[in-house]
N, C-alpha and C positions, 0 to 999 in steps of 0.2 A: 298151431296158430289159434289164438282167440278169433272164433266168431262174434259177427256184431252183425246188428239187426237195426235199422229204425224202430225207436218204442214205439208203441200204441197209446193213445191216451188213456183208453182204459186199464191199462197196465201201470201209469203212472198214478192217477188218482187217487189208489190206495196206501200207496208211499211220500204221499204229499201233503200235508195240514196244513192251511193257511190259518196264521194266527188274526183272530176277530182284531180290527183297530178296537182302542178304548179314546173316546176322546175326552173322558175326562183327565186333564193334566195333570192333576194330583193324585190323582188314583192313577193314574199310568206310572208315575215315576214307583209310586211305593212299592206297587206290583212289581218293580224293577229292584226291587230292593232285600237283597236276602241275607244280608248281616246286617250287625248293626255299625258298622263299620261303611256298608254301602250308604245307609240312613248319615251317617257321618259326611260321605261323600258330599250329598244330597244338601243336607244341610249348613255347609259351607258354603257351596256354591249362592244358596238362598238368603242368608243371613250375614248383615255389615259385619264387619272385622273385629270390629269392638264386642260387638253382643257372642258372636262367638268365640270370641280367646276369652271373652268371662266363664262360659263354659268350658271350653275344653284345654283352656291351659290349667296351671297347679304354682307352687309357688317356686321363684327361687331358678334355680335349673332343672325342674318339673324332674328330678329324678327319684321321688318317692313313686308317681306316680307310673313312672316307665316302670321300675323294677316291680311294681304289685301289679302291673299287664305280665312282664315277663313269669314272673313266678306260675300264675295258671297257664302260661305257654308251657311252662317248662312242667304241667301236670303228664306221668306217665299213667294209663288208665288199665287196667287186669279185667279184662270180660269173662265171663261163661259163657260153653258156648252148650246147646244144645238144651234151652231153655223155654219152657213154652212163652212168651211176651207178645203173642196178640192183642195183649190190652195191659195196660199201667196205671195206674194211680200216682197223682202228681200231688196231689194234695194232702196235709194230715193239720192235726190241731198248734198253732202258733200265740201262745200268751193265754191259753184257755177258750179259742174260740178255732173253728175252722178255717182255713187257708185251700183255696181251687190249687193254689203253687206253690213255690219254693223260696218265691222273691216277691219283695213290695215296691213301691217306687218311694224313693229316700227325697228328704227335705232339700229341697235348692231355694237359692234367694233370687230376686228380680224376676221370676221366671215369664211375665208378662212381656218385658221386655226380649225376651230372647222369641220368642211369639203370640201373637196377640191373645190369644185364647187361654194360655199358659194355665195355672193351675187347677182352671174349672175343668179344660180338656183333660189333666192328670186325673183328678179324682173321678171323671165323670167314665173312663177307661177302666179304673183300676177295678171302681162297683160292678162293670158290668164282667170282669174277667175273676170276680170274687178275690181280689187281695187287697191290701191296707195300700192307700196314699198316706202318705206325711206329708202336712202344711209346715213350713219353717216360719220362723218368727220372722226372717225375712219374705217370707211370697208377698205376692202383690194381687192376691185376692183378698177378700176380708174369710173372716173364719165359717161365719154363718153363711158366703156365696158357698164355700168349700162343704159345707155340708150340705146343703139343698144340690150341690152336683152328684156329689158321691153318695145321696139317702139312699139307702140298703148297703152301703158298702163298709168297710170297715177306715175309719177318718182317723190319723195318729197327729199330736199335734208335737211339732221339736221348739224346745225352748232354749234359747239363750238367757242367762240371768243378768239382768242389766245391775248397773250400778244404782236405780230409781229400782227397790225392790217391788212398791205397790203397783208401778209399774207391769212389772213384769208378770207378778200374781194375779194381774186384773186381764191378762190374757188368759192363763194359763183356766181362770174362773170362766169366760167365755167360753173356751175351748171345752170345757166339762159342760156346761150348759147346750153345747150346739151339739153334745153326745156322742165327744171324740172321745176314745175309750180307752187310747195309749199317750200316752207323755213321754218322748223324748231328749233329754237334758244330755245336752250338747254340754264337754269340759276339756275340747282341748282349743279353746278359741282365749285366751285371756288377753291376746294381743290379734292384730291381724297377720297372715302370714304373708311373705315378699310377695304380691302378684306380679310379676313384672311386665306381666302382656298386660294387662288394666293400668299401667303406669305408661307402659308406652303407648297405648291407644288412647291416653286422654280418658279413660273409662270414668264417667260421671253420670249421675242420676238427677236429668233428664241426659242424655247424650250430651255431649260438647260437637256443636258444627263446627268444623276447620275445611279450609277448601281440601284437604287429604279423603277426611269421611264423606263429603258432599258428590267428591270421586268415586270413591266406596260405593257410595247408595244408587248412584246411575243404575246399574244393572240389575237393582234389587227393589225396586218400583213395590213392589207389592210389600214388602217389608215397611218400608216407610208409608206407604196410602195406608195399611192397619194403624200404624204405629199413630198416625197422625187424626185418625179420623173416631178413631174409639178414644174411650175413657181414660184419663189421665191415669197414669199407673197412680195404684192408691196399694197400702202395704197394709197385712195383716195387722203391723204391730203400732206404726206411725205414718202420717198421711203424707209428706213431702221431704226433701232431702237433697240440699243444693252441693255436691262434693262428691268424693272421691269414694269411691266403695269401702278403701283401707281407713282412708278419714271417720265415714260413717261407724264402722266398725271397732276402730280405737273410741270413739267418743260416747257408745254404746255398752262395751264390754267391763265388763267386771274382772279384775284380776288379782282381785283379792278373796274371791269364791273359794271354798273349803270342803271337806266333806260332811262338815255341820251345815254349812247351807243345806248343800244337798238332801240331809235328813231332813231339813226343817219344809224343804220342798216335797218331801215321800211324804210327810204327814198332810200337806195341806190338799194332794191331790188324792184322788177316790179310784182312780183308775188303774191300771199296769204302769208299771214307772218302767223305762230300758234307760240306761246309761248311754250314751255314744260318744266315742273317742277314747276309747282304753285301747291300750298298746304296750302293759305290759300286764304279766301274771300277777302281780302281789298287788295290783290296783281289783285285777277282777275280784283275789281272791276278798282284797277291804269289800268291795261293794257287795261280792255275795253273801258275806257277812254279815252287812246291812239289811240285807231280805228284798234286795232289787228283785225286778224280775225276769229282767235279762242284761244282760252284758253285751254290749256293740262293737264289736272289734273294727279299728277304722283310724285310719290319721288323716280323715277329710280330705280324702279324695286328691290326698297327694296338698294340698291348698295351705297348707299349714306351715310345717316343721317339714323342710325338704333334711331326706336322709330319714326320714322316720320307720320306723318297723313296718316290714309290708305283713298284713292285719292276717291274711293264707296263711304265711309261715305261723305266725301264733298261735293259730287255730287248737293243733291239737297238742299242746301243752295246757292252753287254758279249757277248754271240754276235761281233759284229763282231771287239772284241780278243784272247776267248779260244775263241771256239766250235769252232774248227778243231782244238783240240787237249783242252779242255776239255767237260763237257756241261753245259749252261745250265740248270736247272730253276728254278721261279717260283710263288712262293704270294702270300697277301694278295688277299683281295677278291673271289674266286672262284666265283660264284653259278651260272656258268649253265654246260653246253656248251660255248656260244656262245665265254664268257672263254674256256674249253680251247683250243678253233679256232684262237681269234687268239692266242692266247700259240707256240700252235705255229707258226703261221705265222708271228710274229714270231722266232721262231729257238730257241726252248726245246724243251729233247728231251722235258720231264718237267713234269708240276706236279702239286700236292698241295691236296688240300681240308681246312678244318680245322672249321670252322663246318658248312659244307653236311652232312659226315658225323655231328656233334653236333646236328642240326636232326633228321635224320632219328633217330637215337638214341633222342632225346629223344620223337619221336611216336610211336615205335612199338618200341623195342629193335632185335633182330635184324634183323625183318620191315620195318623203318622205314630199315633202312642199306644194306638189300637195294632200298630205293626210294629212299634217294639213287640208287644206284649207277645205279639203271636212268633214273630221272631224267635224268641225266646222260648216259647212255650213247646214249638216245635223244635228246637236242639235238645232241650229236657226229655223230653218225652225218647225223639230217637237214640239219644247218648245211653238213658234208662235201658232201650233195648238192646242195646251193641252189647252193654256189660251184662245182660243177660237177669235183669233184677223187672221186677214187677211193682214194687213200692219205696217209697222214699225208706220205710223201715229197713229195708233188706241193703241198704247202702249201706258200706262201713269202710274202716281205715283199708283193707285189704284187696278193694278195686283202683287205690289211686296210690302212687308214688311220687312225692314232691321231692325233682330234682332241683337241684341246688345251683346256680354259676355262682353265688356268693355266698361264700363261709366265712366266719372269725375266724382270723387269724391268730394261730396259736401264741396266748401271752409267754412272752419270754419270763423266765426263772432268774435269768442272771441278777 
């Protein structure tokens, strides 16, 4: 029979930690927070209906954007084992300049609205964790706020090419004067694509109040007291905007853009030019032909063209045709570390997060994008040593296997 004793309290005390309260509430939930998926949790709960299905839905039946999650589910990972990995290096050279990581924070629009702080808190994050922010021609900071946050950081600016070309080049002139040193030219936008949660939530710029959102916003007090009491959203590219996000965006977009634009754009900036929104091979191989200087594999985050090529599977056919001479970078679908690993190991020099960084935004501002980062930074680094690798160099096709639940179907002959 088991003996039993009354414990002693000095017997207990060393099998017992009491966790310190924290009563900061912001910094308690984050601390609570170890995916980015938790940050997700977190930030629903905190943010109206409207401002979050602008982020986290996609267009149409959001199924571009499920299937490029699935696909790095479905990454199978090959380690070594018996490696020494006491220490890693995460960082290596991205467009000719140093990178601390593997990933940047990618262009979102209205980002003020989704939290008050919105883009200053991105680039004032990305400086201090040494990796590039991108401002979109949609943020709702101005360009020069976005550089005075992120000074020492590396500042990319994403353009849309409007229909009003001086327009568009009198950004893109700012942006080089406030000594942003990437240009981003976004080409798969020539239409808007179906949102259909911003169509059913009434999504408009300023909000539309209906007694539904006025519902909404009860529980979320702090949301609306920022929203109401700071500076009217002002946007990098134009100062007000009575409409629809899809509206804003047909009546902006150019869809008559070509890839003479596009040269006529290489020449007038002085910087690294990236392409973003290729999705298929014989687009990267025109542009590497061009003398781009990197190629973006991306169908916007699912927000576009639903059914579109998931950007992962592309990966290492186009590294294959243009990597050697071109630099491969890859967004869409990008939750974990883990995706980071395997996109590099599949042959991408670079990737960008665009949701994950608005997850965390959204839980917490500054302190919330500083836990994306670390988030992240900490799944890289430990994924790095599971597979038994020491540098981003030593990653290659031969640690990951991307399985497949969707194939082409074989064309019939008949």
């Amino acid at each position: 029979m088991v003996q039993r004793r009354i414990p002693k309290v000095r017997d207990l005390a060393p099998l017992m930690k009491f966790k310190k309260p924290t009563l900061d509430a912001r910094k308690r939930r984050l601390q609570e927070a170890y995916t980015i998926y938790d940050l997700r949790a977190i930030a629903k709960r905190r943010t109206p209906t409207a401002a979050f299905d602008y982020t986290d839905g996609s267009a149409d039946q959001e199924l571009s954007i499920t299937r490029a999650r699935q696909a790095f589910e479905d990454v199978e990972f090959h380690p070594s084992i018996l490696r020494d990995v006491s220490s890693v290096s995460t960082g290596w050279d991205v467009l000719g300049a140093p990178v601390a990581l593997p990933f940047g924070i990618a262009p979102t629009g209205f980002t003020r609205m989704m939290q008050t702080e919105g883009e200053v808190a991105g680039a004032g994050a990305a400086a201090a964790a040494g990796i590039p922010f991108s401002l979109s021609t949609m943020g709702t900071s101005s360009i020069e706020d976005v550089a005075r946050a992120g000074a020492g950081g590396r500042n990319w600016f994403q353009l849309y090419m409007w229909k009003d070309r001086d327009r568009s080049m009198a950004l893109v002139d700012r942006a080089a004067e406030a000594g942003f040193d990437t240009l981003l030219v976004t080409v798969d936008v020539p239409v808007a694509g179906a949102r259909l949660r911003d169509s059913r939530n009434g999504m408009t710029i300023p909000p539309t109040l209906t007694p539904k959102t006025v519902l909404n916003a009860i529980p979320r007090p702090e949301w609306w007291i920022n929203f109401l009491t700071t500076e009217p959203l002002a946007f990098a590219s134009l100062d007000r905007w009575s409409g629809t996000v899809a509206q804003l965006l047909d009546t902006m977009f150019d869809p008559t853009v070509t890839f003479d634009d596009l040269a006529w754009i290489k020449d007038q900036w002085p910087g690294k030019l990236v392409v973003k929104g290729v999705q298929n091979v014989d687009d990267a191989k025109r542009l590497a032909g061009m003398g781009v200087d990197a190629v973006l594999l991306s169908n916007h985050g699912g927000r576009q063209l639903d059914r579109a090529p998931i950007p992962f599977h592309l990966l290492p056919e186009v590294v294959r045709e243009v990597g050697m001479d071109t630099e491969v970078h890859v967004d869409t679908g990008i939750m974990s570390g883990s995706d980071i690993v395997a996109s590099i190991a599949m042959g991408a020099r670079f990737t960008l997060v665009g949701r994950a960084y608005l997850y965390g935004l959204m839980a917490g501002g500054r302190e919330g994008v500083d836990r994306t980062i670390e988030i992240l930074r900490a799944q890289v680094v430990r994924t790095m040593k599971l597979l038994g690798v020491n540098s981003l160099e030593e990653l290659n096709p031969s640690h990951v296997t991307q399985l497949e639940r969707l194939g082409p179907r074989p064309v019939s002959t008949r």
